[in-house]
N, C-alpha and C positions, 0 to 999 in steps of 0.2 A: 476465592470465588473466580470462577472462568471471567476472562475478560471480553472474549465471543466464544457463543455456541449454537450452535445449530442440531435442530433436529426436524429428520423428515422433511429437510427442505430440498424443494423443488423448482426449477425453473422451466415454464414452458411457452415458446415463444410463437406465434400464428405463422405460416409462411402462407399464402390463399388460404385454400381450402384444408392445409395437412397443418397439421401441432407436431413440432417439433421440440422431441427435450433435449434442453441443454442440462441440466443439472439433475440428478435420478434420487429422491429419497436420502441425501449423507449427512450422518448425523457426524461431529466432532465437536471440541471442546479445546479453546486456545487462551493458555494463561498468561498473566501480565508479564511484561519483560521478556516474552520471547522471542528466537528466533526462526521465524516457521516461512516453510517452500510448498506451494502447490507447485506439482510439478504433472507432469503429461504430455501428451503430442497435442501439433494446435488442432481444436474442437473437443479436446476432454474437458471443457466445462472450468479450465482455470479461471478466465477473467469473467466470465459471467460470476463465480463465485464474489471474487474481488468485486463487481459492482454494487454485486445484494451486501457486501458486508458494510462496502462507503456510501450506501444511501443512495446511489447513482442508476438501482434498478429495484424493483421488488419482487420478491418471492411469487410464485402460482401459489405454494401452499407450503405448510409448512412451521415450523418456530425458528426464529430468528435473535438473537438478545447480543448485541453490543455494547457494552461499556453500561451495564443494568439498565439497557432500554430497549424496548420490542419497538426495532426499527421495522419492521414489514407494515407496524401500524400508523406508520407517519406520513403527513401527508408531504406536495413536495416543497412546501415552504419550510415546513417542521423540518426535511431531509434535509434541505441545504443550511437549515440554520445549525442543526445537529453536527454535517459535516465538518461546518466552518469552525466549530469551538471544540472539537474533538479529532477529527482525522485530518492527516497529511498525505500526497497523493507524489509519487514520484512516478516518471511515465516516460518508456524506453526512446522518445524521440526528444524527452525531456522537457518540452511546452512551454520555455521559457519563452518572453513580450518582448520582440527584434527591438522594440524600439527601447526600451529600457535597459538601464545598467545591471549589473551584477547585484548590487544594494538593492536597487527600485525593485527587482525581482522576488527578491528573497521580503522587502517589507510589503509587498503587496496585498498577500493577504490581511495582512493587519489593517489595513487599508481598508479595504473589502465587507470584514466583518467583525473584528475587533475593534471596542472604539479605545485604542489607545491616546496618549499624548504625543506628541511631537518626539519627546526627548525620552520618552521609556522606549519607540517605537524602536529611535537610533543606537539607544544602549543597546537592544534584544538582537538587533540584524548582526551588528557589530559583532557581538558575542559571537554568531551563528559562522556567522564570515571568519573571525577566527576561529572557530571550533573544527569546520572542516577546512583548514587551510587555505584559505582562499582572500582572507585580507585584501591583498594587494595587488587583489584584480577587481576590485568593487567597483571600481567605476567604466571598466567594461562590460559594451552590450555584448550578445552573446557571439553575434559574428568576429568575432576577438577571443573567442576561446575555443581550448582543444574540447572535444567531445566527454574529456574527464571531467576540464573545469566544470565545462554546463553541468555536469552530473552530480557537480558536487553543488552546484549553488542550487537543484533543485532538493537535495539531500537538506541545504538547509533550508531552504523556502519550505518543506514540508512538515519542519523541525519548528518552524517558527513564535507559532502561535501554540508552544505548551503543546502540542499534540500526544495525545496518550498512545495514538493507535496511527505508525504510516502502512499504507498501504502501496506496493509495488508492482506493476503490470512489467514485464519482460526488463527490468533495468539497468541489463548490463546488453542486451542485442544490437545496439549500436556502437559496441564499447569493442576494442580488440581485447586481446587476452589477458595481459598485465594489467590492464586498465580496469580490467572487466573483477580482478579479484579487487583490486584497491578502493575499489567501491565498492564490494562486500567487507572487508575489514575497515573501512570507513562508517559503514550502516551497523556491524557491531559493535563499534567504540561508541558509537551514538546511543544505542542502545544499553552500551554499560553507564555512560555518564549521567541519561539523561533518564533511562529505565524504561526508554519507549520502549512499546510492543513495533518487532516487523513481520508484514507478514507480505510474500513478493511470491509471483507465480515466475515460472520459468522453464523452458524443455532445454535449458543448455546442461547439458551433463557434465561440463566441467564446474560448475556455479552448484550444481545438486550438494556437493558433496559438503559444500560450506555452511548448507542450515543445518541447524542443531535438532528440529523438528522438521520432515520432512511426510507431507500427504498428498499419495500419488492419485491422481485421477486417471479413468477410461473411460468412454461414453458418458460423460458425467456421474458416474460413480465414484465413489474411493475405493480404493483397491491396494491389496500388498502381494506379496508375491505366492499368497496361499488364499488369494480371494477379496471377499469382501470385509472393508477394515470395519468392528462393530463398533458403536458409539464407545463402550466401558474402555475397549483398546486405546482407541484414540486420545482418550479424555484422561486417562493416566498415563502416557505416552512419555 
């Protein structure tokens, strides 16, 4: 079973008087444990995608279904409580809390919205902190790391809480180049260990070539290079 799919969904946003679409009608279908690229120029309708999927927008119209639940019908407590025990969010400027360590970052959400125990919380970070090599800078805030470390400590903070489904907005655009693949092979080792689904939008075309499933957007449509992608395409892709 698809872990998101969409159909006929839509995004359209007021600007005064004129309706502006971000998102045209795109149906597809993303199964568990993959690794998948919206990819596009900016205004093809990437990260509007990636909001409608993390609960952080909702559809004009449309079908929506993440992780067996019609997210366009939730309200936004239901959204946030949804996001908080199901998706991780990694974000190209990386959003980590100046005034918090490395540790405190990555347990925050647990924090948040998980009611853990003291000592599960520290086993889980722990884990996380080793898992994407970063141990041994736990207790630096982030003005004490290079633009990799933060990336990785959000790679775990997004990881933390069991998440089934991270979701990625530009994640390597503040990254140089070496740095910028070591955290895509860092996000698929995670993905092999841990069986998360990624899914990460992006216009860098040296980063395109590293998803294993890639759907390209134009004017908020999906598009391949003979047109429009149909839903049955996509969804056996």
């Amino acid at each position: 079973m698809s872990l998101i799919r969409a159909q006929n969904l839509t995004k359209t946003y007021r600007a005064g008087d004129v309706d502006v679409p971000a998102v045209r009608g795109v149906d597809f279908a993303i199964e568990p444990s993959s690794f998948v690229a919206f990819v596009g120029p900016s205004g093809s309708g990437k990260s509007t995608l990636l909001n409608m999927i993390g609960c952080l927008d909702h559809p004009t119209s449309g079908k929506l279904a993440v992780i067996d639940t019609d997210v366009a019908s939730l309200d936004r407590r239901a959204s946030a409580e949804f996001r908080g025990h199901h998706i991780g969010f990694i974000f190209q400027d990386f959003n980590l809390i100046p005034v918090l360590s490395a540790r405190e970052n990555v347990e925050y959400p647990l924090l948040m919205v998980q009611n853990w125990p003291a000592d599960k919380r520290r086993a889980r970070v722990a884990e996380l902190l080793e898992a994407v090599g970063i141990a041994d800078q736990a207790e630096k805030r982030p003005d004490q790391l290079s633009g990799g470390q933060k990336q990785r400590v959000a790679v775990a903070r997004a990881l933390v809480a069991n998440s089934k489904l991270v979701l990625a907005d530009e994640p390597t655009a503040n990254l140089d180049h070496d740095t910028a693949y070591r955290i895509i092979a860092l996000m698929k080792k995670m993905r092999d260990e841990f069986g998360t689904t990624f899914v990460f939008s992006t216009h860098d075309a040296k980063i395109v070539g590293e998803a294993e499933i890639t759907l390209a957007l134009e004017d908020g449509r999906l598009v391949n290079n003979s047109g429009v992608v149909r839903a049955s395409e996509v969804a056996h892709a």
